[in-house]
KOLSENU-829081 format. One line per 2 residues: number of its first residue (from 1); their letters; for each residue x, y, z of N, C-alpha, C. Coordinates in steps of 0.02 Angstrom, whole numbers, always signed. Each point is the difference from the previous one (the first is absolute). Layout:
N
NUM = a = X,Y,Z,X,Y,Z,X,Y,Z | ...;
***
This chain:
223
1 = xx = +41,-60,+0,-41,+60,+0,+43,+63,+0 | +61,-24,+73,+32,+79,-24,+28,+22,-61;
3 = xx = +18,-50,-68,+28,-7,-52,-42,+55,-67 | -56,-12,+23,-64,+27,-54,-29,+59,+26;
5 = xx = +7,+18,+68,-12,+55,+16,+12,+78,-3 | +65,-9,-32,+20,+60,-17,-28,+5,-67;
7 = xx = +3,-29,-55,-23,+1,-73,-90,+6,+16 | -26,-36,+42,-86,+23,+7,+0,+46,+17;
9 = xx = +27,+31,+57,-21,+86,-7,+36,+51,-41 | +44,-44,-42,+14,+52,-40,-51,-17,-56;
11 = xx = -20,-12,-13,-62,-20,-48,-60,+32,+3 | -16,-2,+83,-63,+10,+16,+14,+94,-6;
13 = xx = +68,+33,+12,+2,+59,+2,+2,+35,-57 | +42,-30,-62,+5,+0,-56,-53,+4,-39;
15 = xx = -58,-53,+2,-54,-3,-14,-68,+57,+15 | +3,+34,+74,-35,+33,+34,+24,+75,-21;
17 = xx = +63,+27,-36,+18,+47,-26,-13,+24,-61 | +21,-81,-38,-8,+0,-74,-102,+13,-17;
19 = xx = -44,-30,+46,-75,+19,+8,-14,+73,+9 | +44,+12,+50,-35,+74,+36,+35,+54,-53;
21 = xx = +39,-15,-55,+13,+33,-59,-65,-11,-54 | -16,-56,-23,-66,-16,-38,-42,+50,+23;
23 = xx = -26,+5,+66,-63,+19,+20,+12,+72,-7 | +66,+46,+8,-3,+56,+2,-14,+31,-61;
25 = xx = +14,-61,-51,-6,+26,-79,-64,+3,-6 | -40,-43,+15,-74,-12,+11,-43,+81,+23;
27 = xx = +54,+5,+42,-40,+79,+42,+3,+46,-40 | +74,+4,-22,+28,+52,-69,-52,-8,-50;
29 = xx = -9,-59,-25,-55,+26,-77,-86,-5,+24 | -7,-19,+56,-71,+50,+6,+15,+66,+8;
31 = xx = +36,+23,+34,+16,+67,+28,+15,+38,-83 | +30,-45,-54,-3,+25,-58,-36,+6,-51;
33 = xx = -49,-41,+27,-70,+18,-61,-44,+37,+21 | -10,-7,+57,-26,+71,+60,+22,+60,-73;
35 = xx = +54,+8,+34,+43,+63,-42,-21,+18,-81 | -20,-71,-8,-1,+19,-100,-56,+4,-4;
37 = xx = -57,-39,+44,-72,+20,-4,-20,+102,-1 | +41,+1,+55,+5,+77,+7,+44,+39,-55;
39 = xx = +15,-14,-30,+29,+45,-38,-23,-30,-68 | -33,-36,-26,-47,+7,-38,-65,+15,-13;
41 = xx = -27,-15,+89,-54,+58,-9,+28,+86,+0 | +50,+4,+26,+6,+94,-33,+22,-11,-79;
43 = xx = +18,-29,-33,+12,+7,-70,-85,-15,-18 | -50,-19,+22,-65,-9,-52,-51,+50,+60;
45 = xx = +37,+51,+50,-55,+50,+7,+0,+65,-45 | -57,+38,+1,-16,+27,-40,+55,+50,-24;
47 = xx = -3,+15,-31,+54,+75,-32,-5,+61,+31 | +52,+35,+19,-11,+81,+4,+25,+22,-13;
49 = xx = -26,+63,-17,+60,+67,-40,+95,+0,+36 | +27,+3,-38,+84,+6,+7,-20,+34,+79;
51 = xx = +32,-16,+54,+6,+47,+46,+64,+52,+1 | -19,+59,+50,+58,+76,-32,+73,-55,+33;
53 = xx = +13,-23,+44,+60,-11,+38,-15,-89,-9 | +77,-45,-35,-15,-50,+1,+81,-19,+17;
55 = xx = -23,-65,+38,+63,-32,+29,-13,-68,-6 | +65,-37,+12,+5,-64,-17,-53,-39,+48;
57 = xx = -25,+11,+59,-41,-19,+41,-64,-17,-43 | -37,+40,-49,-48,-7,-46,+16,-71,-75;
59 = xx = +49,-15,+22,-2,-53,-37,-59,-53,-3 | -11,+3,-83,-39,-61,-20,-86,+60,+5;
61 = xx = +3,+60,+23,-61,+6,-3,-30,+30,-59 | -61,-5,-2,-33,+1,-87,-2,+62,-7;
63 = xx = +6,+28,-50,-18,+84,-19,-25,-1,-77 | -16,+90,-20,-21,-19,-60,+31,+76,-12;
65 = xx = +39,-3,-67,-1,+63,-11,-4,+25,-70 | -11,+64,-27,-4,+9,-71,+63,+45,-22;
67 = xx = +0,-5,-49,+55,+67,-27,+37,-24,-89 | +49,-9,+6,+41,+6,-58,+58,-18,-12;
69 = xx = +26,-61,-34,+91,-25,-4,+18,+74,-36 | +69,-29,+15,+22,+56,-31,+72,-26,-72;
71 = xx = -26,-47,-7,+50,-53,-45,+77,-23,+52 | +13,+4,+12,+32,-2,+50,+3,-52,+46;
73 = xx = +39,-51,+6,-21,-86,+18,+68,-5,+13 | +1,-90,+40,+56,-12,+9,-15,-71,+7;
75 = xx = +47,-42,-24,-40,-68,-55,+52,-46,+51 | -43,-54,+36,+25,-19,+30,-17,-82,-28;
77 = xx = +59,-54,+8,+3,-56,-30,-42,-41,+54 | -53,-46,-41,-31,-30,+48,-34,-58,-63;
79 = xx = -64,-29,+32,-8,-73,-40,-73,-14,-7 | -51,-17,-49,-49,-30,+3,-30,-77,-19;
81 = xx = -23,-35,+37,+2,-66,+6,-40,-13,-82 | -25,+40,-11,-59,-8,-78,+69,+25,-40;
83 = xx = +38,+58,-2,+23,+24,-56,+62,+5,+0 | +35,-35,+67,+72,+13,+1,+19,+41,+1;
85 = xx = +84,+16,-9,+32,+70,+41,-24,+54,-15 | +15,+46,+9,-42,+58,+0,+38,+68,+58;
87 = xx = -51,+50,-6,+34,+62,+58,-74,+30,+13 | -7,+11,+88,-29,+51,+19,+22,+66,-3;
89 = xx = -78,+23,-8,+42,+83,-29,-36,+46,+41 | +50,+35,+23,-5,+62,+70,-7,+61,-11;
91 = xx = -49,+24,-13,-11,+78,-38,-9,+66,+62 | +20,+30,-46,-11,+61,+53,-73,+34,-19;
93 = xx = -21,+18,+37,-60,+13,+26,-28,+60,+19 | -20,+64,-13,-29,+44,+22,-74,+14,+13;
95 = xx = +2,-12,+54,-79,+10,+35,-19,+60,-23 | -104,-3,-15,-29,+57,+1,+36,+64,+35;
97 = xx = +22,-29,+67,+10,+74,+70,+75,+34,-24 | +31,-54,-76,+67,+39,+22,+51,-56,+31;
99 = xx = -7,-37,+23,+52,-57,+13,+24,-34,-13 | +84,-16,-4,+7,-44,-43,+34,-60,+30;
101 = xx = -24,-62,-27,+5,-65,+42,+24,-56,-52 | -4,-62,+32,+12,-59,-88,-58,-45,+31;
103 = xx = +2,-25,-69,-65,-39,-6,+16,-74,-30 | +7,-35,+36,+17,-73,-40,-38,-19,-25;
105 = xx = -15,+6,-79,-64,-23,-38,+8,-79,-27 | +45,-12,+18,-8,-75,-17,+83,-29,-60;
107 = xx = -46,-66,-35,+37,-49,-13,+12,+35,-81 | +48,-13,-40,-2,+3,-87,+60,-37,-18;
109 = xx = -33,-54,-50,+44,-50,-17,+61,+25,-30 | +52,-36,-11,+51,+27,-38,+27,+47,-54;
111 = xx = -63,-10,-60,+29,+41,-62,-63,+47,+10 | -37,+30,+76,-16,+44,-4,+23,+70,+29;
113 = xx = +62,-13,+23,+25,+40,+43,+35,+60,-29 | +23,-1,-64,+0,+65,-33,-65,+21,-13;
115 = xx = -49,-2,+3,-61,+33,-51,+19,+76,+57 | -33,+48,-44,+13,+54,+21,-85,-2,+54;
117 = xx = +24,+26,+57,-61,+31,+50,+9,+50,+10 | -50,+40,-32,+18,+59,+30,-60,+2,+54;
119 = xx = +8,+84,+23,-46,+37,+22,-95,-11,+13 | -14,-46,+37,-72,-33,-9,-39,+5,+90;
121 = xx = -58,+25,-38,-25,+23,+72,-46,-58,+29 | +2,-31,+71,-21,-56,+26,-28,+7,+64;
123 = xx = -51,-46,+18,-13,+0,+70,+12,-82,+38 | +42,+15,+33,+41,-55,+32,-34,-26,+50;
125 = xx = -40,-71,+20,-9,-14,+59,+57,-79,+33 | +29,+13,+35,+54,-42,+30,+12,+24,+83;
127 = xx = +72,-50,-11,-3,+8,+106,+99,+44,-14 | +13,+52,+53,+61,+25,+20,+14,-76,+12;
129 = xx = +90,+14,-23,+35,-63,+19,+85,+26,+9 | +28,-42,+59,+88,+12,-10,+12,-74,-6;
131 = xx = +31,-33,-44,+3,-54,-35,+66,-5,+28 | +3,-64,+51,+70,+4,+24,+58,-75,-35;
133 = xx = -9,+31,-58,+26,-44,-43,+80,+4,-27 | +26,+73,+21,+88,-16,-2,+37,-6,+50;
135 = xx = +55,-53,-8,+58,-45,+37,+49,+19,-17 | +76,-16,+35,+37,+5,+8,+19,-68,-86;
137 = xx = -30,-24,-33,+4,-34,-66,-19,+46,-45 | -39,+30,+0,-42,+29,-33,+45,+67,-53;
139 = xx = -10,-11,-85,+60,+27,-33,-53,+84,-14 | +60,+36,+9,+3,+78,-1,-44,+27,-68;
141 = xx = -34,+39,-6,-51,+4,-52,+49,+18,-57 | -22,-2,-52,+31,+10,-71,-21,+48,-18;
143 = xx = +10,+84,+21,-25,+69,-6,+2,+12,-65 | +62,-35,-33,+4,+26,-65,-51,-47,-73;
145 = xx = -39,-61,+38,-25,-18,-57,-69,+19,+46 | -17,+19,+67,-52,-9,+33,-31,-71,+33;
147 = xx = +43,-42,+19,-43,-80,+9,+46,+20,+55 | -68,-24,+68,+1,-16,+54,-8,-52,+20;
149 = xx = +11,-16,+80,+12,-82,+4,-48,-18,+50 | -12,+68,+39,-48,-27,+59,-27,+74,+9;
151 = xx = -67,+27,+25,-29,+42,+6,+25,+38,+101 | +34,+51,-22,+44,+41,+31,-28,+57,+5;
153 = xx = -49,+13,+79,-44,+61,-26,+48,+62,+16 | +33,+14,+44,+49,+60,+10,+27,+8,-66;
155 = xx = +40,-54,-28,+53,+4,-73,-40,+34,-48 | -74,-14,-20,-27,-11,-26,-45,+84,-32;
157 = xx = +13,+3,+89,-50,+67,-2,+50,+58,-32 | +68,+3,+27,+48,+41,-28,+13,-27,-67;
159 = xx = -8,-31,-17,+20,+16,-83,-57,+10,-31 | -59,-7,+20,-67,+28,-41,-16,+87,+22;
161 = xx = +41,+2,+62,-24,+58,+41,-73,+15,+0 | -33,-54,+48,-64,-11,+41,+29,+10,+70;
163 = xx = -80,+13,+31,+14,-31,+72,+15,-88,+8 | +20,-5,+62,+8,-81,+4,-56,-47,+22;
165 = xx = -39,+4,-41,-53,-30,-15,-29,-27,-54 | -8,-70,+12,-24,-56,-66,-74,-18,+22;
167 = xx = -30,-4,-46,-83,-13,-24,-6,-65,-43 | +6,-64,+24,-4,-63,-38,-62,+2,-25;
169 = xx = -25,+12,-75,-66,+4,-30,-20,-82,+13 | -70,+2,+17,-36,-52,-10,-56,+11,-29;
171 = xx = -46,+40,-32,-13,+21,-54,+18,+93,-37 | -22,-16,-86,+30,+59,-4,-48,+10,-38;
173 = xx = -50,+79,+12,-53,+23,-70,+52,+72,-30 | -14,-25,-71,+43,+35,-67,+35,-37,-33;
175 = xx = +45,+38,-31,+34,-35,-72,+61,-22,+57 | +14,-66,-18,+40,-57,+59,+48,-1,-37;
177 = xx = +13,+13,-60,+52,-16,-59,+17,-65,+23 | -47,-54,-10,+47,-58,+3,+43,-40,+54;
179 = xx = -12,+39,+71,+19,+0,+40,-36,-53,+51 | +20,-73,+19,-51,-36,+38,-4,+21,+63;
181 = xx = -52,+27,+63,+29,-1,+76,+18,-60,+36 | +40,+4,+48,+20,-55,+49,+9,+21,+51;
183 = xx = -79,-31,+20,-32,+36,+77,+61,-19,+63 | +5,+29,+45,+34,-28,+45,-49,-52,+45;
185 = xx = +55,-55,+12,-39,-58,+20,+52,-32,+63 | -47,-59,+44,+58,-18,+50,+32,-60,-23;
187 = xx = -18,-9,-64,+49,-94,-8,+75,+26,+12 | +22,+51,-42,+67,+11,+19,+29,+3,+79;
189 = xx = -48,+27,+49,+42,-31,+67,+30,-57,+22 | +38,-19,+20,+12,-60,+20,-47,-15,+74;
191 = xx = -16,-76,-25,-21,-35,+72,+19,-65,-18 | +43,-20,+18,+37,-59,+27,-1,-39,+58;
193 = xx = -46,+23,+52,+21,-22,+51,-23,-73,+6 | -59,-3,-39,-11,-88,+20,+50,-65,-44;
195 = xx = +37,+41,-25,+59,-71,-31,+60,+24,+52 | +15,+59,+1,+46,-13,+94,-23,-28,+42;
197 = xx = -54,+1,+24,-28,-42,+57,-8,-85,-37 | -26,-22,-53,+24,-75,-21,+68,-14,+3;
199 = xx = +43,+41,-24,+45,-5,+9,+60,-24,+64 | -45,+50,+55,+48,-38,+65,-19,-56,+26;
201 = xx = -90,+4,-11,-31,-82,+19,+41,-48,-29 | -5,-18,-60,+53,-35,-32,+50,-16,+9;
203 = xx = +56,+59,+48,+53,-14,+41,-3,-32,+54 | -55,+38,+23,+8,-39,+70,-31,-81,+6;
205 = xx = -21,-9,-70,-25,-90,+7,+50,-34,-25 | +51,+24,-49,+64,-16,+10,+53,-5,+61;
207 = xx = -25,+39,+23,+59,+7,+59,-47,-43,+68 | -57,-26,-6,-23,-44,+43,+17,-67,-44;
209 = xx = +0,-23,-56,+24,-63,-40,+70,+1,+26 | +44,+32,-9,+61,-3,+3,+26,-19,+95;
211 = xx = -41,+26,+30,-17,-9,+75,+1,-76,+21 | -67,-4,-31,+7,-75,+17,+40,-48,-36;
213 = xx = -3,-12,-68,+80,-13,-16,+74,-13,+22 | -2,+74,+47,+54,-12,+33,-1,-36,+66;
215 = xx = -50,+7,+32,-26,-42,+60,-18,-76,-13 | -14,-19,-63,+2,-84,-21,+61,-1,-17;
217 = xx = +50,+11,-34,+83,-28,+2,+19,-6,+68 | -31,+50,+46,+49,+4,+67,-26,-55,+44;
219 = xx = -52,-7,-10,-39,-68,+63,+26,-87,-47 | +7,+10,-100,+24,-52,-18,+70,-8,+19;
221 = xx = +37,+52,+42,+73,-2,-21,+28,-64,+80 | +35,-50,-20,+8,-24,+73,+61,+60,+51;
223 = x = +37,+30,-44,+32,+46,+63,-21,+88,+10;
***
């Protein structure tokens, strides 16, 4: 008995760690759909006018605004599952009041990205967004052909000279030139947590196999 005793509670502790990791993952992705439930009901409540003072805190909430591109875009490389590669295109934007903002109007396949856009007056309904999509990987925009890699609202706003504020269209009334929207949505968050939590279960029923395993060689062993 004293032979197997050290390997059973290391088993039993091993085991009781490797669980109480499972279960916390367990806690993590309710606690994370909690989160996405809520933040997709503010992406499908109703719209309101641009507010005067906006901060990153207002993320994801719906607005609607009218006004006017000003040809003026910034073509960022991205992908559609129907039409393949392609670029979202980031226009600058002048509100009825005088303001000027960008407007992510959406998707345009490849050989549409020269067509000329100009100047086209629109009424935008979508949600404010800061798209926290550049890394320390992430390659430096190509100013001189215009192709961006990830939507950079500070970068973004200074070279259009807007305020720093993006308007992800999810619909658009007027001439769209061709332009598909791509509403902001939550599949892009990550929630992972329930294959981390299989994941340690899985360990720890390994590491209880391996337990006893080692506790049957030691009781077969005669010394």
């Amino acid at each position: 008995m004293r032979r197997i005793l050290f390997p059973a509670i290391l088993g039993i502790v091993g085991c009781a760690i490797l669980i109480s990791l499972g279960m916390w993952q367990l806690r993590r992705l309710a606690w994370k759909e909690a989160m996405l439930e809520q933040i997709q009901a503010g992406i499908e409540a109703p719209a309101v006018p641009l507010p005067e003072k906006i901060d990153p805190s207002m993320k994801y909430m719906p607005v609607t605004v009218s006004g006017t591109t000003t040809g003026d875009e910034i073509d960022m490389l991205s992908g559609s599952k129907d039409q393949g590669g392609g670029y979202q295109i980031i226009s600058r934007f002048v509100t009825d009041t005088g303001r000027a903002i960008m407007v992510d109007r959406g998707f345009v396949p490849q050989e549409m990205r020269h067509l000329q856009r100009g100047p086209t007056r629109l009424v935008v309904q979508g949600n404010l967004h800061w798209p926290a999509e550049v890394s320390s990987s992430t390659p430096k925009p190509n100013l001189d052909e215009n192709i961006w890699f990830a939507r950079d609202v500070p970068a973004m706003a200074e070279v259009l000279d807007t305020e720093p504020v993006l308007v992800v269209a999810s619909f658009v009334e007027g001439d769209a030139q061709g332009v598909q929207p791509i509403p902001v949505a939550i599949d892009g968050i990550p929630n992972n947590h329930l294959s981390y939590a299989m994941q340690w279960f899985m360990i720890a029923a390994v590491w209880a196999g391996m337990t006893v395993a080692l506790i049957w060689r030691i009781r077969q062993s005669k010394y």
